[in-house]
C-alpha positions, 0 to 999 in steps of 0.5 A: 540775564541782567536787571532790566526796566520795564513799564506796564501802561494804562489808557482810555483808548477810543474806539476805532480811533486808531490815530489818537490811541497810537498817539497816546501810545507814543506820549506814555512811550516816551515818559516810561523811556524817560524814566528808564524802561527799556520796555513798555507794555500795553493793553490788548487791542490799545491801537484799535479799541476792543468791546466796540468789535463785538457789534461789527460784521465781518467786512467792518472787521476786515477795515479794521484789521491790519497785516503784519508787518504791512500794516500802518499801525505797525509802521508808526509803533516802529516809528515810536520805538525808534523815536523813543529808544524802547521796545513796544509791546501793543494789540490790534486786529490781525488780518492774513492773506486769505481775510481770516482775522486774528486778536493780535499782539505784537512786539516792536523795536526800532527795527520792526517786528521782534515778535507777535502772538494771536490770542488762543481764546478769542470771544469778542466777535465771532469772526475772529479766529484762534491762534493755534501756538505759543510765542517764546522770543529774547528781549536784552537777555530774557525769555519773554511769552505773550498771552492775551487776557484770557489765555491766561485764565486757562492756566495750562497756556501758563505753564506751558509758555513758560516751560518753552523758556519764558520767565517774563510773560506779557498778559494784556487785557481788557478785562475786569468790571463785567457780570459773571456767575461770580458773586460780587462781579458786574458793570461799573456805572459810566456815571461813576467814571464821568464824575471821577474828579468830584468823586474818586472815593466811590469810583475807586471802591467799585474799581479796587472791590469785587468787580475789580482788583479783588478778584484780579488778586485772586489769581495773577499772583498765582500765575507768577507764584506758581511759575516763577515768572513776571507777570507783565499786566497791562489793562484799559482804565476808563470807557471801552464802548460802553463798559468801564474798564478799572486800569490798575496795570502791574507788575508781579514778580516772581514771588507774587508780590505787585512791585509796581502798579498804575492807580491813577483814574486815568492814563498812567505808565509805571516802572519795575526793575526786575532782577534774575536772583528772583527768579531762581530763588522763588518758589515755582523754581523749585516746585518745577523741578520737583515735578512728576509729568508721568503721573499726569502727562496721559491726564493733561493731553487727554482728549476734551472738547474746549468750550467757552461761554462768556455770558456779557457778550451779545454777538452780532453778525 
């Protein structure tokens, strides 16, 4: 493995628009490539838009989604990857064959689709069905995994993908500023967003505090601590639907350290150069290797019935 650049981005997408969103996608491909990045990495559902799915109905579902590789989404991120020289990681609906549909992740190079990842834990309509493996691929070298927004609550998808190999893991979400039983958590006023430039400074207490950033620093530092990997976060900033979304994109290393993060109040790309040293000096390196699986290998597999509730959404048929 060799020091490589990566880029972590931010956007407001629109919803259902899938034209300007691959045109945002193309103009912040082409700055991070300017800057160096080999790689950029976006949010989850960037092409499409996100929380505006939760009130679409299976056929509405069906137009949206696209086929992999087919897809005509997947031909223009191939196009900008190839027009930019630099591998493009973004979402999309999914659909197969038999119009079942899938949260969807996809790795581009100029040659087309290097790999993609259906979201294990999918909730934003109830049409969508879960992806059932892991994704580990080689990108200049590295080990990469794929695991979307919140796969990586669960934090066994962690460990696993990276005990496949991985020791870059992109984590794409649309997440944060959202009611939860968690004390501190809730929407952000949309007013708040539409007077940003007059007043950042309120804006920016309500993205950073506990509906935001605070609570992201609970525990994605964990996730690259634990594991020793680098977590590659990408997040929507601005209107998705009807709920504003707080950006701050990120780069984490291996010792969980943020070593590169977008804060502007709107569409931002920043770069990282990330380095193997790290990798293997870092503390999850050893932990990994002081395991003891026979003490809970029998514990971890045993029998559970997986339940999830996520109490914001209101699913429409």
């Amino acid at each position: 493995m060799e020091n490589l650049k990566i880029a972590t981005a931010q956007f407001e997408h629109k919803s259902g628009d899938k034209e300007y969103n691959l045109n945002v996608i193309e103009t912040l491909s082409h700055r991070a490539s300017m800057e160096g990045a080999r790689i950029v990495a976006f949010h989850e559902c960037s092409v499409t838009g996100y929380a505006f799915a939760r009130h679409l109905t299976k056929e509405r579902m069906l137009d949206l989604a696209e086929m992999i590789p087919q897809g005509s989404s997947i031909k223009k991120l191939q196009e900008i990857a190839k027009k930019n020289d630099v591998v493009i990681l973004a979402g999309l609906f999914e659909k197969d064959r038999e119009d079942k549909l899938y949260k969807a992740y996809v790795c581009m190079d100029k040659d087309g689709v290097v790999s993609k990842f259906r979201k294990l834990h999918p909730f934003i309509n109830p049409h969508i069905s879960p992806g059932d493996r892991y994704c580990v691929f080689d990108l200049f070298g590295w080990k990469c995994g794929i695991l979307i927004c919140y796969d990586n609550n669960i934090i066994e998808n962690v460990r696993a993908t990276n005990l496949l190999g991985a020791d870059i893991i992109f984590m794409p979400h649309v997440t944060m500023c959202t009611p939860s039983s968690r004390p501190g958590a809730g929407f952000v006023d949309p007013e708040l967003w539409e007077n940003r430039e007059n007043d950042p400074t309120s804006l920016r207490l309500q993205f950073d505090g506990a509906k935001g950033r605070e609570w992201l620093m609970k525990w994605l530092p964990a996730r690259s601590h634990d594991n020793a990997i680098y977590s590659i976060f990408s997040n929507a900033i601005g209107m998705d639907d009807d709920q504003v979304k707080n950006g701050c994109s990120m780069i984490i290393d291996p010792f969980g350290d943020v070593i590169a993060e977008c804060r502007n109040l709107g569409d931002d790309v920043q770069c990282a150069t990330i380095t193997p040293d790290k990798v293997a000096k870092a503390g999850g390196h050893r932990y990994k290797k002081a395991r003891r699986p026979d003490l809970y290998k029998d514990i971890i597999g045993k029998e559970h019935k997986s339940e999830q509730k996520v109490a914001w959404l209101t699913l429409e048929q």
